[in-house]
C-alpha positions in Angstrom: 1.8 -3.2 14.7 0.2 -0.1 16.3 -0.6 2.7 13.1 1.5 5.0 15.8 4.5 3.2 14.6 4.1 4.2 11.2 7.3 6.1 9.5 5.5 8.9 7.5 3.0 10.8 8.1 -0.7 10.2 7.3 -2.1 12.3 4.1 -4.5 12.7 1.4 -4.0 10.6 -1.8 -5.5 11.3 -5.2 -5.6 8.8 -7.9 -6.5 9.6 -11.5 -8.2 13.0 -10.5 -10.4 11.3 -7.3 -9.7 12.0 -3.8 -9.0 8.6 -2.5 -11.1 6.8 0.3 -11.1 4.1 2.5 -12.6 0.8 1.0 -13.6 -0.3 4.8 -14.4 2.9 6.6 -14.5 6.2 4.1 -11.5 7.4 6.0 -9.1 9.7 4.1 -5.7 10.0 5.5 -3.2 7.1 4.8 0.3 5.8 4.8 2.4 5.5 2.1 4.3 2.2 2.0 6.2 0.4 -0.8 6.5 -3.6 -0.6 7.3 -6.7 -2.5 5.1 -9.0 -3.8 6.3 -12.4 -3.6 4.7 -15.4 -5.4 5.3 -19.3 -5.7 6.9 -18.4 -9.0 9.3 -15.9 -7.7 10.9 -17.9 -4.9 10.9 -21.3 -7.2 13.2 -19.4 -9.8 15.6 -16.4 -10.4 13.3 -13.6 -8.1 15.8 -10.6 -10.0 13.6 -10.8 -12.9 10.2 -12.0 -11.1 10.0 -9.2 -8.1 7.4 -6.9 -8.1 6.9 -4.2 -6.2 3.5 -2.6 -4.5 2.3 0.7 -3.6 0.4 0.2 -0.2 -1.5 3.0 1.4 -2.4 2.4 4.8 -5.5 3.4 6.1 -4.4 6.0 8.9 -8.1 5.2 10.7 -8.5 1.7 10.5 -5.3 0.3 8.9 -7.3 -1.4 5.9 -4.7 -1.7 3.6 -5.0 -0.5 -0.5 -2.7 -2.2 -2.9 -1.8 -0.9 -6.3 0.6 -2.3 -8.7 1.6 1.1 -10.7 2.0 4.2 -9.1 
């Protein structure tokens, strides 16, 4: 999927009082995203209780994307 495609627009992010950056390329715009994490435990039982949800930000450079469990 191009990064043009992308539904919000590409901003700054701080986290815990640092300016966030790019793991792969130092970049420092990104996409917010919110997704599920699915594991072998949560489609072999009741996935109500199991689902998780991520935090993704997107990198708005080189599409590298960060995961975080809280946000």
């Amino acid at each position: 999927m191009p990064l043009n495609t992308f539904k919000t627009d590409a901003s700054s992010v701080e986290m815990d009082g640092h300016k966030l950056q790019c793991l792969m390329c130092h970049h420092e715009t990104f996409h917010q995203r919110k997704s599920h994490i699915d594991t072998a435990l949560a489609t072999s039982m009741n996935p109500d209780w199991v689902d998780r949800q991520a935090y993704c930000l997107v990198c708005d450079h080189c599409g590298f994307i960060h995961w975080f469990l809280n946000r």
